[in-house]
VEXDREN-2710 file (C-alpha; in Angstrom, 1 decimal):
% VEXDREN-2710
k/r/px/py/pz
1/UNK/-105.2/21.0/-87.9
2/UNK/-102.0/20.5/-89.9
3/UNK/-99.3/21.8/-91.7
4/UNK/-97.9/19.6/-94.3
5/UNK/-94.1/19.7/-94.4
6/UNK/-91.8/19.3/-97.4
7/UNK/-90.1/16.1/-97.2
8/UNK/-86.5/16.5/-96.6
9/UNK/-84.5/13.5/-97.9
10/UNK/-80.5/13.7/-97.7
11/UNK/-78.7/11.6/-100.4
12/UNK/-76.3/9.1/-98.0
13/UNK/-73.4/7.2/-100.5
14/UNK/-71.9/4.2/-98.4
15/UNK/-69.2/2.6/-98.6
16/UNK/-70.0/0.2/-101.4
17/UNK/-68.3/-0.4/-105.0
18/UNK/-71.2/-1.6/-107.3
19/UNK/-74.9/-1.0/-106.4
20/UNK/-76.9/-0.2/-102.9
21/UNK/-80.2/0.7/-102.6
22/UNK/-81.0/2.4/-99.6
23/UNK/-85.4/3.6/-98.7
24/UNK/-84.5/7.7/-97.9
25/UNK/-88.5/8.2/-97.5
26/UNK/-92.0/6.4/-97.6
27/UNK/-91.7/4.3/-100.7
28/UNK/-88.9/5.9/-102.5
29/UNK/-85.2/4.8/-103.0
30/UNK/-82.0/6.1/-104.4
31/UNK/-79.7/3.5/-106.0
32/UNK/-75.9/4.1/-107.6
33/UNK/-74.2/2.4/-110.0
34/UNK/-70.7/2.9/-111.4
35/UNK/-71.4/2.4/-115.2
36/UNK/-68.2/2.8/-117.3
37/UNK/-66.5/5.6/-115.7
38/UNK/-69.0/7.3/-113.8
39/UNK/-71.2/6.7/-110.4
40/UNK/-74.4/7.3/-111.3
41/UNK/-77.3/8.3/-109.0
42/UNK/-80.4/6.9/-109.6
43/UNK/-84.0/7.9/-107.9
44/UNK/-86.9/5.1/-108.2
45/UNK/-90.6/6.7/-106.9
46/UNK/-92.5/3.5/-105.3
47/UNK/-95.9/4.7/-104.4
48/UNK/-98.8/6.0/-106.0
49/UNK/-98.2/9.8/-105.6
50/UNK/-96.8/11.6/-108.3
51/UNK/-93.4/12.9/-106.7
52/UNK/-91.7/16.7/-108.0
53/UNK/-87.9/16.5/-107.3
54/UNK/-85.6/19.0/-107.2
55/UNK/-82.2/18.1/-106.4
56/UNK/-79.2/20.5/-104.6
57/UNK/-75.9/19.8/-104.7
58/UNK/-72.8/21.2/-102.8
59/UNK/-69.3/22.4/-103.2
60/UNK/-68.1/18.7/-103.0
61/UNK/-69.5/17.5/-106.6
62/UNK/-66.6/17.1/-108.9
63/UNK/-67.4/20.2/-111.6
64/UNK/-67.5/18.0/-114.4
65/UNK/-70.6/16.3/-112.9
66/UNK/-74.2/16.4/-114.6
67/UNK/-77.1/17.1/-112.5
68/UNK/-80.7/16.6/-113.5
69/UNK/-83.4/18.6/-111.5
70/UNK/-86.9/20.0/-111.9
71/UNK/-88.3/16.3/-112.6
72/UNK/-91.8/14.5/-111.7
73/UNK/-91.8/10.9/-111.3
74/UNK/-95.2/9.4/-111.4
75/UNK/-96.4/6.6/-109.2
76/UNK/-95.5/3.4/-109.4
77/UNK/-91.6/2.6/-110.1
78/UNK/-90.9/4.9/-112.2
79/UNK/-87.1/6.0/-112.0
80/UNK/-85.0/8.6/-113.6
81/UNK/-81.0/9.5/-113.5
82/UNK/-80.3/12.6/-111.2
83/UNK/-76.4/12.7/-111.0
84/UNK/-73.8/11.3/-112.9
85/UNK/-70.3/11.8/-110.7
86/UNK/-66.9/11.3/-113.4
87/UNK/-64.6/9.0/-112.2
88/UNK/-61.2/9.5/-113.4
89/UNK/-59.7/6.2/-112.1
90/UNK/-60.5/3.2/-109.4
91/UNK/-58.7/4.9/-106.5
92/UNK/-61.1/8.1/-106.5
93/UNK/-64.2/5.5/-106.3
94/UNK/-63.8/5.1/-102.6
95/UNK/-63.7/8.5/-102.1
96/UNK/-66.7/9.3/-103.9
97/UNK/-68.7/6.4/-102.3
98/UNK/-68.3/8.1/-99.0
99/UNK/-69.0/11.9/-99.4
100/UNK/-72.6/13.6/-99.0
101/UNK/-73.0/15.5/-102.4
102/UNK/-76.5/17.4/-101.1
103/UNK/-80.3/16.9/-100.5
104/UNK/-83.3/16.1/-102.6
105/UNK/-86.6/18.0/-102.4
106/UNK/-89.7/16.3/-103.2
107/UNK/-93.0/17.5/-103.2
108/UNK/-96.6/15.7/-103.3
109/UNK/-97.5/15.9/-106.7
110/UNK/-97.3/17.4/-110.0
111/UNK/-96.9/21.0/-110.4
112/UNK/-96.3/21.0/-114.1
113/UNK/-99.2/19.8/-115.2
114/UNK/-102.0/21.1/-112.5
115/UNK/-104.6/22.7/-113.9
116/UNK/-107.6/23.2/-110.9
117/UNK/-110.8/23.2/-112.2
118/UNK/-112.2/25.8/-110.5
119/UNK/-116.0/25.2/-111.7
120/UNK/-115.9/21.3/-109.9
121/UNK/-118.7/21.5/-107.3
122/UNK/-117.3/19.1/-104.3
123/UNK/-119.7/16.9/-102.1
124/UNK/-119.8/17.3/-98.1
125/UNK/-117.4/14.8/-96.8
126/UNK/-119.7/13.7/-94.8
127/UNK/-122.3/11.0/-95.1
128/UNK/-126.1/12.3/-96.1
129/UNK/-128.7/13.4/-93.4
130/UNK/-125.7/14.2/-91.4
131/UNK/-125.1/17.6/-89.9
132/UNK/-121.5/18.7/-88.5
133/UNK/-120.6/22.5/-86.9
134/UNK/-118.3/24.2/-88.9
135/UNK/-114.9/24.9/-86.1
136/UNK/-112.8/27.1/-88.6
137/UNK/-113.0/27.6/-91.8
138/UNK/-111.4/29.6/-94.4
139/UNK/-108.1/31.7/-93.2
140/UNK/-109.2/30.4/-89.5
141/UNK/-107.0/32.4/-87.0
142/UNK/-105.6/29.4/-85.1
143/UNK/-103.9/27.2/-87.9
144/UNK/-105.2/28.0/-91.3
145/UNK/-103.1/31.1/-91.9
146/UNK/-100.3/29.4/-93.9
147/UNK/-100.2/28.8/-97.7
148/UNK/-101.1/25.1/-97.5
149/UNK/-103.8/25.5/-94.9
150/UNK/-105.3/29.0/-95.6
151/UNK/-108.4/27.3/-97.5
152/UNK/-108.8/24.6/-95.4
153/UNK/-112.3/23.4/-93.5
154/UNK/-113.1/22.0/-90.0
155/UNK/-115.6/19.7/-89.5
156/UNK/-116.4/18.4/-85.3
157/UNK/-117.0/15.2/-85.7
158/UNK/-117.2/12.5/-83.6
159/UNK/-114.5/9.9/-83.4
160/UNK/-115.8/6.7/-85.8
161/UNK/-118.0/8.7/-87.6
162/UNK/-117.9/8.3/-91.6
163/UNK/-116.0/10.1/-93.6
164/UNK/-116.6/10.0/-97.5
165/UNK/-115.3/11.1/-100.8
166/UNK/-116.3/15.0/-101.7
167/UNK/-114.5/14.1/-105.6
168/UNK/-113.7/10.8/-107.5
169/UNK/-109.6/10.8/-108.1
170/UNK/-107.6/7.9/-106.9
171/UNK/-106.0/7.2/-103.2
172/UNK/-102.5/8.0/-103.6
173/UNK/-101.0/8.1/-99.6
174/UNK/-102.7/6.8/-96.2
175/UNK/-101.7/6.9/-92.7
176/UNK/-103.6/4.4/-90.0
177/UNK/-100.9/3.7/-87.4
178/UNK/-100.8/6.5/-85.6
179/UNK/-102.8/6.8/-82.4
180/UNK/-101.5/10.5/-80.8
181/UNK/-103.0/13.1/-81.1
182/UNK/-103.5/16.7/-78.8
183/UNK/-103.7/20.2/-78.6
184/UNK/-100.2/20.8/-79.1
185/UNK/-97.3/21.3/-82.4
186/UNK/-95.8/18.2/-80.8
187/UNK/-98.2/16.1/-82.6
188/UNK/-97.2/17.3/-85.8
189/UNK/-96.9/14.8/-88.4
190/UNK/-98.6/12.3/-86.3
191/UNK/-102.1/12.3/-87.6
192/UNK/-103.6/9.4/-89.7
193/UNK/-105.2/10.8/-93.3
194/UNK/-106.1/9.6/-97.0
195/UNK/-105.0/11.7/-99.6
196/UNK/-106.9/11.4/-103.1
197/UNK/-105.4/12.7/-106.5
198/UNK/-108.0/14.2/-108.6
199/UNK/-108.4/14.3/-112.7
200/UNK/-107.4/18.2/-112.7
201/UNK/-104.0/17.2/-110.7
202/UNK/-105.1/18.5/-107.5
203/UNK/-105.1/17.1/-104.0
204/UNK/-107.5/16.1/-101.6
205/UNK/-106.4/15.5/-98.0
206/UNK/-109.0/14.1/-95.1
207/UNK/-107.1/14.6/-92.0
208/UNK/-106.9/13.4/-88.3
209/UNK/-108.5/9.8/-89.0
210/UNK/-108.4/7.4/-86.2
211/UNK/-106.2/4.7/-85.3
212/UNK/-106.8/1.7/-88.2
213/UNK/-109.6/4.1/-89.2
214/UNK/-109.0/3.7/-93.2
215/UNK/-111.4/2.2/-95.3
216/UNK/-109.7/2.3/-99.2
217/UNK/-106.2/1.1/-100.3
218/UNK/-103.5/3.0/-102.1
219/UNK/-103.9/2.7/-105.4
220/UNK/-107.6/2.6/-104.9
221/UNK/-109.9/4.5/-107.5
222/UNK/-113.2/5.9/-105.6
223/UNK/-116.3/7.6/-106.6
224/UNK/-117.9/10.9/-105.1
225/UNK/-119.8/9.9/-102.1
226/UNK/-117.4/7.0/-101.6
227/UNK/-116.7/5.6/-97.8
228/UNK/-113.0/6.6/-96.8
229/UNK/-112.5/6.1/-93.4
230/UNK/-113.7/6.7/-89.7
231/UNK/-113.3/10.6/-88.0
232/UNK/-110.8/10.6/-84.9
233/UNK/-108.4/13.0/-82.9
234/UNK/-104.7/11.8/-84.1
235/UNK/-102.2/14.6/-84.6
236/UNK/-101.9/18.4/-83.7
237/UNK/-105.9/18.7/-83.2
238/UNK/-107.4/20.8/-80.1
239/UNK/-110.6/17.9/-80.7
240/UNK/-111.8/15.2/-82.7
241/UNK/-112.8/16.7/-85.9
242/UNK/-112.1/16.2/-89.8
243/UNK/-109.5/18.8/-91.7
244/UNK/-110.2/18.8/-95.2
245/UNK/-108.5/20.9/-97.4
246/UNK/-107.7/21.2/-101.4
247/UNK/-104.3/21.5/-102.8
248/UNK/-102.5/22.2/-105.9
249/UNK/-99.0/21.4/-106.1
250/UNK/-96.1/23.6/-107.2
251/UNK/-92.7/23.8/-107.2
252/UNK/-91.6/25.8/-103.7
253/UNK/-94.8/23.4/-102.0
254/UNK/-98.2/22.5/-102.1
255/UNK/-101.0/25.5/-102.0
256/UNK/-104.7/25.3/-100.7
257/UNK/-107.3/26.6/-102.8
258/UNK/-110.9/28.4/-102.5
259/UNK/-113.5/25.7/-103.2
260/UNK/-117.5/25.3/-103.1
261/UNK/-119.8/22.4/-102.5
262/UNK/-122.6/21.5/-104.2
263/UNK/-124.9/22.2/-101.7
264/UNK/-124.0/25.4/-100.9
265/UNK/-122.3/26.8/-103.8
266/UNK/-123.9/30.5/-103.4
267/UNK/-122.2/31.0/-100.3
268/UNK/-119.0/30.0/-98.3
269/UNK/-119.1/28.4/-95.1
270/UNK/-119.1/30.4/-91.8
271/UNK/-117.2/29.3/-89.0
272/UNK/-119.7/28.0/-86.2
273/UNK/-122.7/27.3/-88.2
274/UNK/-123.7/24.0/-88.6
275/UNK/-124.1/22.3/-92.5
276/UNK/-125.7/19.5/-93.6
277/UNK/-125.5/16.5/-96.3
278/UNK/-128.6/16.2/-97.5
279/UNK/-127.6/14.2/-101.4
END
């Protein structure tokens, strides 16, 4: 049971004259150049998620600077100008090196071109002939009350059970390494998962794996049905179950979203009644 955070990442200039690349966050990097008379700030995305960033600057960027916000960067080294910083002459370039001229936002995703297909049917993530209890479901009263976790689903599961693909999309971010987990927000963050971008631009996440319990590779393209990875008890999780939630991304954070499976798509699912795979 988990609360995605935005990723915080400050912009840190050191004290360096021609280029430094420094990792600010799980597969992405911010480089400067001084090019002609200008330091220019650079922002290269790494991975295979699609990354929304919005930039903020404060009261310390020259006002003749340019900023460039509001931006996706898809996966896979793509890179794009964010802040170009005049320099009038040399002396003011050790200045500039050192100073913090704000953050950068980024957000799993892209919200400009999401477009949920609210008809998709979705697959039990489950393997078939197997039957899980249902612990909370939709707008649960202990942690899915929050915009990214209001239309989530709780699956008890035992740990090393299999967990499988409920849509075909492409593994975009996993987590293995991680083996805490408890009742308590102190474990935040510390759960292993696979995330899987779908064709409509939303987001699949299959939370709480166990430790090395990932079965696909970032990158990876899987089918509906397809094995993921083993159920465990890592991260803020009262017992070893499987959160599974659908998001679409947007610009102030990602969103959950009402979905149905294929099995049961007359009805949604009751907290405390048990549901089974059967194709």
């Amino acid at each position: 049971m988990r609360n995605t955070k935005t990723l915080l990442v400050l912009i840190f200039c050191w004290c360096n004259l021609w280029v430094h690349t420094v990792a600010v966050g799980q597969n992405v990097e911010i480089e400067r150049k001084l090019e002609a008379d200008s330091l220019v700030f650079y922002i290269a995305n790494d991975s295979h998620m699609p990354l929304y960033v919005k930039v903020n600057v404060n009261e310390k960027i020259p006002a003749d600077s340019r900023m460039y916000s509001n931006f996706v960067l898809s996966a896979q080294g793509e890179r794009a100008k964010f802040l170009v910083v005049p320099v009038v002459d040399a002396a003011d370039t050790t200045e500039l090196l050192q100073e913090r001229f704000g953050s950068i936002r980024l957000e799993h995703g892209n919200p400009l071109t999401v477009e949920p297909d609210g008809s998709f049917l979705y697959g039990l993530p489950f393997q078939r002939k197997k039957t899980y209890k249902l612990i909370q479901g939709f707008k649960g009263s202990f942690s899915h009350n929050k915009p990214a976790s209001m239309f989530a689903l709780d699956f008890a599961m035992p740990i090393g059970d299999k967990i499988c693909a409920a849509r075909a999309g492409q593994v975009v971010k996993v987590k293995e390494d991680s083996k805490e987990g408890g009742p308590s927000a102190k474990y935040r963050g510390k759960d292993n998962h696979v995330v899987v971008l779908h064709d409509d631009g939303t987001l699949a996440y299959y939370v709480h794996l166990k430790f090395q319990g990932v079965l696909v590779k970032e990158g990876q393209m899987v089918e509906k049905g397809e094995l993921l990875g083993l159920s465990g008890n890592t991260g803020y999780s009262t017992q070893p179950h499987l959160h599974f939630v659908i998001r679409k991304p947007t610009v102030d954070g990602p969103v959950s979203i009402p979905f149905r499976f294929q099995e049961y798509s007359y009805k949604q699912l009751k907290e405390g009644r048990k549901y089974r795979r059967r194709r």
